[in-house]
C-alpha positions as CSV (number, residue, x, y, z in Angstrom):
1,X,-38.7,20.7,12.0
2,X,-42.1,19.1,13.5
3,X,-41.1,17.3,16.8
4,X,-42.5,13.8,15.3
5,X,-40.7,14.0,12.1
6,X,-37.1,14.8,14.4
7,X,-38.1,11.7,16.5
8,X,-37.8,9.7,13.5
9,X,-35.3,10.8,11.7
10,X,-33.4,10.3,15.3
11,X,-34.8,6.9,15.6
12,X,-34.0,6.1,11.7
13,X,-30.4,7.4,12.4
14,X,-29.9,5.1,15.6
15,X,-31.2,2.2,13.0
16,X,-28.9,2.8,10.7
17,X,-26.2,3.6,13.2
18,X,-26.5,0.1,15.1
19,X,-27.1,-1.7,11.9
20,X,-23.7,-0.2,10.7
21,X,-22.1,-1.0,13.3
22,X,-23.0,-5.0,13.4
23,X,-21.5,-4.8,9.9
24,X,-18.0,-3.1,11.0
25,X,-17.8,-5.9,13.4
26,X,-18.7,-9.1,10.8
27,X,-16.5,-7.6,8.6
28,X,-13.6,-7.2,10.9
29,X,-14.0,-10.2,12.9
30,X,-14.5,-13.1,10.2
31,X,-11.2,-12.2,8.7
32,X,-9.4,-13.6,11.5
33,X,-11.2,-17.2,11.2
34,X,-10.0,-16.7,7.3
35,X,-6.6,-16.5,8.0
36,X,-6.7,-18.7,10.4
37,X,-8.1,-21.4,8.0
38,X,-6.7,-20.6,4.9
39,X,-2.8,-19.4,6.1
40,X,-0.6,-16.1,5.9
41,X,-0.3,-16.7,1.7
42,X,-4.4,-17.7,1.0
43,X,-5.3,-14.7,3.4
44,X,-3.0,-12.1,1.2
45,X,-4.8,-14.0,-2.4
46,X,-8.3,-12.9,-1.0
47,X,-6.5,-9.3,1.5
48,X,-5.1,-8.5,-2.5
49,X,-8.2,-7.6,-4.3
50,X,-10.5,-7.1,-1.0
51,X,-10.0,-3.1,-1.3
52,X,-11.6,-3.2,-5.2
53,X,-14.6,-4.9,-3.4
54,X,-14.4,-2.1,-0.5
55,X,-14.6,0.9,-2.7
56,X,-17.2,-0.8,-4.3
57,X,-19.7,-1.1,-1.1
58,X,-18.9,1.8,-0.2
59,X,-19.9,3.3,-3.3
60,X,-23.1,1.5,-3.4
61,X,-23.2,1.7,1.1
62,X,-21.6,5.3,2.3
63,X,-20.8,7.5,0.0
64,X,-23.9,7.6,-3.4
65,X,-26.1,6.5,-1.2
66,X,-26.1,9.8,1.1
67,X,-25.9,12.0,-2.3
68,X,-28.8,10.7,-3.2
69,X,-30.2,11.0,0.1
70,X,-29.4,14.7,-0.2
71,X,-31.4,15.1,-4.4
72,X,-34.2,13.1,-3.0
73,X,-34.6,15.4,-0.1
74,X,-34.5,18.5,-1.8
75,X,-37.5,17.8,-4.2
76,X,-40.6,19.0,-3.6
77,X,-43.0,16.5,-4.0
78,X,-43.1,12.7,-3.9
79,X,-43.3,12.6,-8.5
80,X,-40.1,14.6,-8.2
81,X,-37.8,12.7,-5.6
82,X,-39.2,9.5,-8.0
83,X,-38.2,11.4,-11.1
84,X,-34.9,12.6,-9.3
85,X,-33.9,8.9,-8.3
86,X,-34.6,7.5,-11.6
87,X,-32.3,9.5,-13.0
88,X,-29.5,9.0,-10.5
89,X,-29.9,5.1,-11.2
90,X,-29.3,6.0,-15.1
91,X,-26.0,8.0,-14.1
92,X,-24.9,5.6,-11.6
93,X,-25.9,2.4,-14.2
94,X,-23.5,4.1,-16.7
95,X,-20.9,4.5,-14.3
96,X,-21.2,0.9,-12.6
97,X,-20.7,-0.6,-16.6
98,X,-17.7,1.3,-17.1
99,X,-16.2,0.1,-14.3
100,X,-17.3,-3.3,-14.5
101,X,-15.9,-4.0,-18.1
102,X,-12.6,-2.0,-17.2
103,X,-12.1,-5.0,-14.5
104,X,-13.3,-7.6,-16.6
105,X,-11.0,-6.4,-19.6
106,X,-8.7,-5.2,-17.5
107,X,-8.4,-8.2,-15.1
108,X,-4.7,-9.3,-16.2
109,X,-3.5,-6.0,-16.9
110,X,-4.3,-5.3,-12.8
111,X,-3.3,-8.6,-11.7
112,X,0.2,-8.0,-13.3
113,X,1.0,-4.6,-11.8
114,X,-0.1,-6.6,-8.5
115,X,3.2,-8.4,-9.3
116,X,1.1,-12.0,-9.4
117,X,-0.9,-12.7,-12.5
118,X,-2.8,-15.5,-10.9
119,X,-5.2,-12.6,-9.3
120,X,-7.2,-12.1,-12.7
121,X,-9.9,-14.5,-11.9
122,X,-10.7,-13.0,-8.7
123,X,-10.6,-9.3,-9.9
124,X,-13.2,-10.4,-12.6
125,X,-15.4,-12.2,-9.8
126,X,-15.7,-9.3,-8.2
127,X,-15.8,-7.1,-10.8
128,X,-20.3,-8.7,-11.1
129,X,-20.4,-6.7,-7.8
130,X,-20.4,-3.4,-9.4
131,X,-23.3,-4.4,-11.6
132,X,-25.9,-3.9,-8.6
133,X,-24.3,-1.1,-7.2
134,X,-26.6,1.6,-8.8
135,X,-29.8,0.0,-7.7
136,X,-28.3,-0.3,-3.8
137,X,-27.0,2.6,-4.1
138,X,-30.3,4.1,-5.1
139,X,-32.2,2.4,-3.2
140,X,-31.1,3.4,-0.4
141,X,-30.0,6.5,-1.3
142,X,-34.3,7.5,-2.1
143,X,-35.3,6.1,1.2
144,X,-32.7,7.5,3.5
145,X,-33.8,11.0,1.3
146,X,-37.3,10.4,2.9
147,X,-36.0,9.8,6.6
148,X,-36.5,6.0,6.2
149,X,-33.6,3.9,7.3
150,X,-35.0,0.6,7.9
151,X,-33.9,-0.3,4.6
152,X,-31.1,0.6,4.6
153,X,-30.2,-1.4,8.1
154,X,-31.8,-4.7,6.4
155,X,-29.9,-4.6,3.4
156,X,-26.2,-3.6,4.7
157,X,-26.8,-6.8,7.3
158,X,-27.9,-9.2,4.8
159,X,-25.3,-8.2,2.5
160,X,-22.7,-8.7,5.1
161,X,-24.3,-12.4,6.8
162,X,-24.2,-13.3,3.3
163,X,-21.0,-12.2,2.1
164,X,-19.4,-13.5,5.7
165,X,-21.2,-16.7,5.3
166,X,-20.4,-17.7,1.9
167,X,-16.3,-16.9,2.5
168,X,-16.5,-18.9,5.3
169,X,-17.6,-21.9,3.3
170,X,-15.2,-21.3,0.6
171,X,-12.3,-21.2,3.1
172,X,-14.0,-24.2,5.0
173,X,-14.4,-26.4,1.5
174,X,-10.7,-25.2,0.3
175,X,-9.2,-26.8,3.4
176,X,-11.4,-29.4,3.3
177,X,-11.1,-30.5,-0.7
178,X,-7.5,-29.3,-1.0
179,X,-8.0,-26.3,-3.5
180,X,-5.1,-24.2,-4.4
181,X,-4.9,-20.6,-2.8
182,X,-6.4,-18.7,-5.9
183,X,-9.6,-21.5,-5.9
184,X,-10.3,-20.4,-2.7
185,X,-9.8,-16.7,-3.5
186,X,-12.2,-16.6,-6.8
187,X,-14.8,-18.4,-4.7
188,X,-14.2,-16.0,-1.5
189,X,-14.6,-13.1,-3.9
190,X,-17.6,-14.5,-5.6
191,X,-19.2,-13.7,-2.1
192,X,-19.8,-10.1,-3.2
193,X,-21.9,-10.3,-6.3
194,X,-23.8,-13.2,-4.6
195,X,-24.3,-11.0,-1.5
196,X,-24.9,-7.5,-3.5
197,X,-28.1,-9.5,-5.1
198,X,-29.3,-10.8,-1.8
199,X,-29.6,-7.5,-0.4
200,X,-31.0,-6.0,-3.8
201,X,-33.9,-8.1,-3.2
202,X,-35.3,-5.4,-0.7
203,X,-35.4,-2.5,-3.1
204,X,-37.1,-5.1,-5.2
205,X,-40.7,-3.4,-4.9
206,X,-39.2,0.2,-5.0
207,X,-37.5,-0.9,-8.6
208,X,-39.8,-2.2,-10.2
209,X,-42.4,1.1,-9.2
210,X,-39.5,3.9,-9.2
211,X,-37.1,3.0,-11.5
212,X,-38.0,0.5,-14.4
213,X,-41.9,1.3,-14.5
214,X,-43.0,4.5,-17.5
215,X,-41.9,7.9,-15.6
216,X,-44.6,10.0,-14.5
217,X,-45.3,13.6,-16.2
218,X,-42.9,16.0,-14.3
219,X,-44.3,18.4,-11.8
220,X,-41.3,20.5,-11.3
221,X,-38.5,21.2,-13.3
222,X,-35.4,18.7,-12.5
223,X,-31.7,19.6,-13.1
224,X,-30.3,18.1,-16.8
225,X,-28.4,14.8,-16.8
226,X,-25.3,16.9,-17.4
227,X,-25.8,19.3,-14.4
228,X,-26.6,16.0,-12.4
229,X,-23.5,14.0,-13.6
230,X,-21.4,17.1,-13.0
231,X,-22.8,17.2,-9.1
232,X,-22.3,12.9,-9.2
233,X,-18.6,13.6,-9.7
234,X,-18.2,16.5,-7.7
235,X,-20.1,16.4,-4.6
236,X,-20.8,12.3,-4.8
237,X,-17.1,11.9,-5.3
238,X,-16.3,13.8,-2.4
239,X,-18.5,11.4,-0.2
240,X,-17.0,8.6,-1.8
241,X,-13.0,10.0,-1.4
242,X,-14.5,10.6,2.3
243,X,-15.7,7.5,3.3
244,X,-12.8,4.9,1.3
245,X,-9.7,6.8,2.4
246,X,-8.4,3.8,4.5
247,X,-9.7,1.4,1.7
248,X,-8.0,3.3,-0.9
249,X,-4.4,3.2,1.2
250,X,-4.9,-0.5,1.3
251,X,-5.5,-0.2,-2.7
252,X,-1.9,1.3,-3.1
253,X,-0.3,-1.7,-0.8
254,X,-2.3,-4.3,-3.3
255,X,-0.1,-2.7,-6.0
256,X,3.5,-1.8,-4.0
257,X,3.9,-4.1,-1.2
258,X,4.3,-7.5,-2.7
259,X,6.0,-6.2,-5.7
260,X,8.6,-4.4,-3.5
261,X,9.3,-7.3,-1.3
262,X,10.1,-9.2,-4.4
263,X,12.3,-6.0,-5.8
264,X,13.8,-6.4,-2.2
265,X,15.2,-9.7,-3.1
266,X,12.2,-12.2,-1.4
267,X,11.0,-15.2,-3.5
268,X,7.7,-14.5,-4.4
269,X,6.4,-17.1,-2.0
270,X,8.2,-15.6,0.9
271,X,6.8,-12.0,0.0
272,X,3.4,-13.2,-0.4
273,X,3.2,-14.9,3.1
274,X,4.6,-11.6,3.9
275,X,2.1,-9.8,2.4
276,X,-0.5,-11.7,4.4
277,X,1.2,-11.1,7.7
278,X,1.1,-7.4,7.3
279,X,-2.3,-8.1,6.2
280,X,-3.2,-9.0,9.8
281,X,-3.3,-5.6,10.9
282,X,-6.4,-4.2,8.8
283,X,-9.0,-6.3,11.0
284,X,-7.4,-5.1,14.1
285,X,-7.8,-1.2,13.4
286,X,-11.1,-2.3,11.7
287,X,-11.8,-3.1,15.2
288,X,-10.3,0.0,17.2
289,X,-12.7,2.4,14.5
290,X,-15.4,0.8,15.3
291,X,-14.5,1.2,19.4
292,X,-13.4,4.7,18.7
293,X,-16.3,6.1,16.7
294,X,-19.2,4.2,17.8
295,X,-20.0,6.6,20.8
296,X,-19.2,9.8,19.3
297,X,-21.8,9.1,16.7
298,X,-24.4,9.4,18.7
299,X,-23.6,12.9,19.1
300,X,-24.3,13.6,15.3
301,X,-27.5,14.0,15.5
302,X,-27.1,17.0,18.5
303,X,-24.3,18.5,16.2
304,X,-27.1,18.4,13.3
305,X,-29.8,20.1,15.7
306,X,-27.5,22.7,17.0
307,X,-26.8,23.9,13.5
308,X,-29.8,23.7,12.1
309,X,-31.3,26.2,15.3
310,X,-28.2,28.4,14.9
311,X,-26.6,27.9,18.3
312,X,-22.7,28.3,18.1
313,X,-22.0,27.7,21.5
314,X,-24.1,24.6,21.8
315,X,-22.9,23.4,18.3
316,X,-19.0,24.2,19.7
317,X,-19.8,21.8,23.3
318,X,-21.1,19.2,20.9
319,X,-17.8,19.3,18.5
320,X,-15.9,19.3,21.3
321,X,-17.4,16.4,23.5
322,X,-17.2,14.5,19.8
323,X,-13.7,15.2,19.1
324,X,-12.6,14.3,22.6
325,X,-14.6,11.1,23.2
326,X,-13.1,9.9,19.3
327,X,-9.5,11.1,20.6
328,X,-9.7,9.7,24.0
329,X,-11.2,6.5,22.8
330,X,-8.9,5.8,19.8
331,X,-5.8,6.6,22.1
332,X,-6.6,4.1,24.8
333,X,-7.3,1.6,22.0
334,X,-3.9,2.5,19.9
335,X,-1.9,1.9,23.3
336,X,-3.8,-0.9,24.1
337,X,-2.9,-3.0,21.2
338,X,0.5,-1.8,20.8
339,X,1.3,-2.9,24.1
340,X,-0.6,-6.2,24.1
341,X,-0.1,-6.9,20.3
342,X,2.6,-9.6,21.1
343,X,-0.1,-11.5,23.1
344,X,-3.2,-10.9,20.5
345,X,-0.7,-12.1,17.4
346,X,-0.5,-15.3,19.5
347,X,-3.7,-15.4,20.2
348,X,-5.3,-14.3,16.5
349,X,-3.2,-15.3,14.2
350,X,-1.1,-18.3,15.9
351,X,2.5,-16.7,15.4
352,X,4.3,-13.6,17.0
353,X,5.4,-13.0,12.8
354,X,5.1,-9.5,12.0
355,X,4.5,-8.0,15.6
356,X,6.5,-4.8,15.0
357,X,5.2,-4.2,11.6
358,X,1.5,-4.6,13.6
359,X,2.1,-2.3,16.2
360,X,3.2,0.1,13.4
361,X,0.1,-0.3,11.6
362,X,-2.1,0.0,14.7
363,X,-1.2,3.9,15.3
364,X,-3.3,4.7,12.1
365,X,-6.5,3.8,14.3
366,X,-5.7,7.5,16.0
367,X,-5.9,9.2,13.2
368,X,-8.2,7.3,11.4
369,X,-10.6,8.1,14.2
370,X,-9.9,11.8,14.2
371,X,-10.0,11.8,10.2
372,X,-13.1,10.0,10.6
373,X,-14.7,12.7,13.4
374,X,-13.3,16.0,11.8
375,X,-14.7,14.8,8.6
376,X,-18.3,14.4,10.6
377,X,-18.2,17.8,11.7
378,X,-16.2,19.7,8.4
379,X,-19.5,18.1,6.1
380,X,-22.1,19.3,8.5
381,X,-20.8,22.9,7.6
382,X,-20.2,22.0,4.3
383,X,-16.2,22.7,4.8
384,X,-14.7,20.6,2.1
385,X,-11.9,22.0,0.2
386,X,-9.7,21.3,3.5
387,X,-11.1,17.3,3.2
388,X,-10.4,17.1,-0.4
389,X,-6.7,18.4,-0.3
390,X,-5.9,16.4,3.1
391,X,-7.2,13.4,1.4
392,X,-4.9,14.1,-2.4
393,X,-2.3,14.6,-0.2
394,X,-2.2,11.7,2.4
395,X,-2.9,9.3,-1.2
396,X,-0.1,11.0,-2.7
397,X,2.6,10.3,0.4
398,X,0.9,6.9,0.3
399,X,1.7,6.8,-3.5
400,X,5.2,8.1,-3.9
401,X,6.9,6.6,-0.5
402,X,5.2,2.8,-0.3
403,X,7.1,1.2,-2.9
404,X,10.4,2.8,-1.7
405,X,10.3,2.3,2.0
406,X,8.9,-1.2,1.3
407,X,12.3,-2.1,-0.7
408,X,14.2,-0.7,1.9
409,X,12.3,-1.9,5.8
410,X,9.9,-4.5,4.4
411,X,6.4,-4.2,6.0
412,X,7.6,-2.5,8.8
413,X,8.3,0.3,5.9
414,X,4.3,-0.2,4.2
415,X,2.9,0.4,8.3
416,X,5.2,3.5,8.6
417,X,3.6,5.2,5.1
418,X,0.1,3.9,5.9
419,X,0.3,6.0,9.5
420,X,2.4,8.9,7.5
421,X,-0.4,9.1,4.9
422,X,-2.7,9.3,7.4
423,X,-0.8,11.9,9.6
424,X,-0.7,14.1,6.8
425,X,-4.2,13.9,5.7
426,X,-5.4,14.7,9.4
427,X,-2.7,17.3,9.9
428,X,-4.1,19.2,6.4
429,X,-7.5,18.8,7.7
430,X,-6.6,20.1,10.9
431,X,-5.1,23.2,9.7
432,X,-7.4,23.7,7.2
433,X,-10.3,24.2,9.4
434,X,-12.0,26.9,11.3
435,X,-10.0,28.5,14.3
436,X,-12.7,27.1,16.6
437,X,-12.3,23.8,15.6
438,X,-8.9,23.7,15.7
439,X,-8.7,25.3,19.1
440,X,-11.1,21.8,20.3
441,X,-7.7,19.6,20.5
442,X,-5.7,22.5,22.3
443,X,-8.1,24.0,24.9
444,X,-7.5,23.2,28.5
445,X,-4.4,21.1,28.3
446,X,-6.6,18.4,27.5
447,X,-4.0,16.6,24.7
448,X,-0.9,16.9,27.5
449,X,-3.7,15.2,30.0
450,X,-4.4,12.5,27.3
451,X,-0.6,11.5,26.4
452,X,0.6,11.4,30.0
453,X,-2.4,9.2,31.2
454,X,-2.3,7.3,27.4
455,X,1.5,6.6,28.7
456,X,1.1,5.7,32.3
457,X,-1.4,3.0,31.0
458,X,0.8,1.5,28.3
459,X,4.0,1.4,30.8
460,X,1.5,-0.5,33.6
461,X,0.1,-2.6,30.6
462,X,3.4,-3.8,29.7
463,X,5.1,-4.2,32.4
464,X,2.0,-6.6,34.0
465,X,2.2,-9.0,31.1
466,X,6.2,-9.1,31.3
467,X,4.8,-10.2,35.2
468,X,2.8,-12.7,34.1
469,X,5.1,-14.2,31.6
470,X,7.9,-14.2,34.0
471,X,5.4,-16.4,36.9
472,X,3.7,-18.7,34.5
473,X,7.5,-19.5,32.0
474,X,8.1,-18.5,28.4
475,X,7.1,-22.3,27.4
476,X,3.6,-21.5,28.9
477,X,3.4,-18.2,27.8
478,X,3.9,-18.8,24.1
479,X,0.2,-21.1,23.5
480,X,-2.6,-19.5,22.5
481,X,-4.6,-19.8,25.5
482,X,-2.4,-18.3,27.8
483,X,-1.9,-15.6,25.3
484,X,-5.6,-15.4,25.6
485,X,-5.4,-15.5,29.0
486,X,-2.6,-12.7,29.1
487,X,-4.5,-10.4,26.8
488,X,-7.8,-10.6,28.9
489,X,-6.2,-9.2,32.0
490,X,-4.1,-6.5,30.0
491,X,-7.1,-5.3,28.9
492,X,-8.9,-5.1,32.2
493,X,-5.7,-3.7,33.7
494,X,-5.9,-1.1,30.7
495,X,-9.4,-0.1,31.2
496,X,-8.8,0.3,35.1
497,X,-5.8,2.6,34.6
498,X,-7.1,4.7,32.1
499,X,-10.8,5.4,33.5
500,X,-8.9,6.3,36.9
501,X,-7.2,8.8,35.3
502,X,-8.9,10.3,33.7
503,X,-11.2,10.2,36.8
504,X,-8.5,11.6,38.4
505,X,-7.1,14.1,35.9
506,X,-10.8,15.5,35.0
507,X,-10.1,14.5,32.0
508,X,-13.5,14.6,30.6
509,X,-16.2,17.2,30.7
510,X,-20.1,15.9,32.3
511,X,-21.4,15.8,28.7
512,X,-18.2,13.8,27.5
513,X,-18.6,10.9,30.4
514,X,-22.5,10.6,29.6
515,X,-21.8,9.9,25.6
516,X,-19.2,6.5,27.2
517,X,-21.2,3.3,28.5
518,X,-22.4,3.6,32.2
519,X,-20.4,7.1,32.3
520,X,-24.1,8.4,34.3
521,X,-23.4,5.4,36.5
522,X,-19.5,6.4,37.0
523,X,-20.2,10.6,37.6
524,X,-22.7,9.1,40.3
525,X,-20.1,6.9,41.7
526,X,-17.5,9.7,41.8
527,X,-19.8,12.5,43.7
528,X,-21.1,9.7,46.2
529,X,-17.0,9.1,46.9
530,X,-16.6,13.2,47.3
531,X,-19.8,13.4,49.5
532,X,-18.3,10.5,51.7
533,X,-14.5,12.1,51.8
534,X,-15.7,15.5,52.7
């Protein structure tokens, strides 16, 4: 590859990478204002049918998108990758139509197995979304195919301001005009078509010349529809499984958890607030990914190179500073909110309701994040039958245990199967890999290093706020802003501990501390403290 066509497709990829991750953050952060305006019951309405809207972005974000990426990249000439889009928007326009008059005609049918019939509005409001979702998805899926990525970026931010912006006012006007829970939900939910045409409007050019204008003469032959559909389902749908795995898990608690607090003897009321309490924890480990992948990213684009030049050796450093920097990070951050999660329910959400199932829920940031890395690596060398049958199987301990354990513990039972489901579907994944990869989580003691350090933190964590509490009184210590206050110096407590230890423990290889924030600064820090001591 020509050195100025790498330096762009590294820039485009660190455009695309920090434009993603904006949108992780909007979409986990405004759902805390939400609840906070609308209340535990109007945040489970709009938490009930959020995952139909998820799969769909990330459908028409993630997963089509980089298919297409990949058909428009393997064509020849520029008359082909047109020719090869055009037909990917006809696949993906036929699929997007089935889907969207299955919701529409389906609305009540869903909204019943949901256990609350009142949902049917809002499943058809969203159901518009999927209208647009073949030109996004192949939109961006042609320009990312030509190593162009600024599109991309501008549409996924626009679509989330948008979407953030306009659930905001319809939570803002429902408290304000007094609508009912479902009012607010249908409008909330109307955010996605609305949002989904806003950030059309950039492939508007592209449409019009690509897609909707007479096709050119072919140059080269193209694979038939039927060949193209058959890859669409096979190797699209992998991408798609891939990248809505935690979307899909919330998808089975839409259908099991409310319905099985009410089979658990709770008035419907009661299990809805319920619903929405446990419904807390999905912007929290929304959060930790973001935290826990953001860094290792960046050393995708090495892992690409490395490949791509057959080096093995440099192509194992790179997997392994990726799958330790993900583990690492995702550890500190699942201790560091199960220990403080008393304080950030106070501080978040108003009310310590729900704190056990929370810190429940939390754990499936760590496997999340390793799901989320091994996945990375497992595609790069086009290893996915191990994906596949991880994800089957952590959908169908999600499937077959929700219902049950949610009759029998409540939430606490829905956080349990979410982390099982997610165990399992890391643990397949794990063992279904190559020895070398495997071997990246076991070499040099580095796990047993992790969990004692991952420990030591929690115990000092806890034990400082149980300080604090004690010195300022439990009156005190239950508002807001001294939960605030508590949380802020667990969290710098947290960081301290940990980054000493692992300081201390060599936890981290040179290339690992360089891919953290101001690791150069801290590896410079350490060897002026040896030079000084010796």
């Amino acid at each position: 590859m020509p050195k100025d066509h790498l330096n762009t497709v590294f820039k485009g990829a660190l455009i695309l990478s920090i434009s993603s991750l904006v949108a992780k953050i909007l979409s986990a952060v405004y759902r805390i204002p939400l609840q906070n305006m609308v209340g535990n019951t109007g945040f489970y309405v709009y938490q009930q049918i959020y995952p139909l809207y998820g799969i769909g972005m990330t459908f028409a974000l993630n997963g089509f998108p980089n298919f297409i990426s990949k058909l428009v990249a393997e064509q020849p000439d520029e008359t082909s990758k047109s020719l090869i889009a055009r037909r990917a928007f006809h696949i993906l326009s036929g699929l997007s139509l089935v889907v969207f008059f299955g919701l529409q005609l389906g609305a009540t049918w869903i909204a019943a197995h949901m256990g609350d019939v009142n949902l049917a509005p809002i499943i058809s409001a969203v159901a518009w979304m999927f209208v647009f979702m073949p030109w996004l998805a192949t939109g961006r899926g042609y320009y990312q195919g030509k190593f162009l990525m600024g599109p991309t970026a501008v549409s996924q931010l626009i679509e989330q301001v948008v979407r953030v912006a306009i659930i905001i006012m319809a939570a803002y006007f429902s408290v304000r005009l007094g609508w009912d829970n479902y009012r607010m939900g249908t409008w909330a939910m109307s955010s996605a078509p609305l949002a989904a045409i806003c950030s059309s409007l950039i492939f508007t050019a592209f449409g019009l010349r690509y897609l909707l204008a007479p096709a050119p003469a072919p140059t080269h032959p193209l694979p038939s529809y039927r060949k193209l559909t058959k890859r669409f389902v096979i190797e699209g749908g992998t991408l798609c499984l891939v990248a809505a795995v935690v979307i899909l898990l919330q998808l089975v608690d839409s259908f099991t958890v409310m319905r099985g607090l009410v089979h658990q003897g709770q008035l419907p009321e009661v299990a809805k607030a319920l619903k929405g309490v446990y419904d807390r924890g999905q912007p929290l480990v929304q959060l930790g990914l973001v935290v826990a992948t953001a860094f290792s990213a960046t050393l995708l684009p090495a892992l690409t190179d490395a490949l791509a030049k057959r080096q093995p050796i440099e192509f194992k450093r790179q997997t392994q500073a990726m799958v330790h920097v993900s583990l690492a990070l995702s550890m500190a951050a699942t201790v560091g909110l199960v220990a403080l999660m008393p304080q950030i329910n106070r501080l978040l959400f108003g009310s310590l309701e729900g704190t056990t199932a929370l810190r429940i829920y939390i754990i499936s940031i760590l496997f999340a994040a390793l799901i989320t890395t091994y996945t990375s690596v497992l595609q790069s060398l086009n290893e996915y039958t191990a994906m596949i049958i991880g994800i089957i199987a952590g959908l169908a301990t999600k499937v077959l245990a929700n219902y049950i354990f949610v009759v029998h513990y409540g939430i606490n039972g829905a956080s349990a199967v979410t982390v099982l489901s997610l165990a399992v579907m890391f643990a397949v994944m794990w063992l279904g890999s190559p020895e070398d990869l495997q071997q990246v989580l076991l070499e040099s003691g580095y796990l047993i290093k992790l969990l004692a350090l991952s420990a030591v933190m929690g115990i000092v964590v806890i034990l400082s706020c149980h300080q604090i509490t004690a010195l300022v009184g439990p009156i005190l210590a239950n508002t807001r802003g001294m939960a605030g206050i508590i949380t802020v110096i667990g969290v710098l407590i947290g960081v301290l501990v940990f980054v000493a230890g692992a300081v201390y423990a060599r936890l981290f290889t040179i290339r690992e501390w360089l891919v953290l924030p101001h690791g150069k600064r801290l590896i410079k820090a350490v060897a002026k403290g040896k030079e000084h001591h010796s």
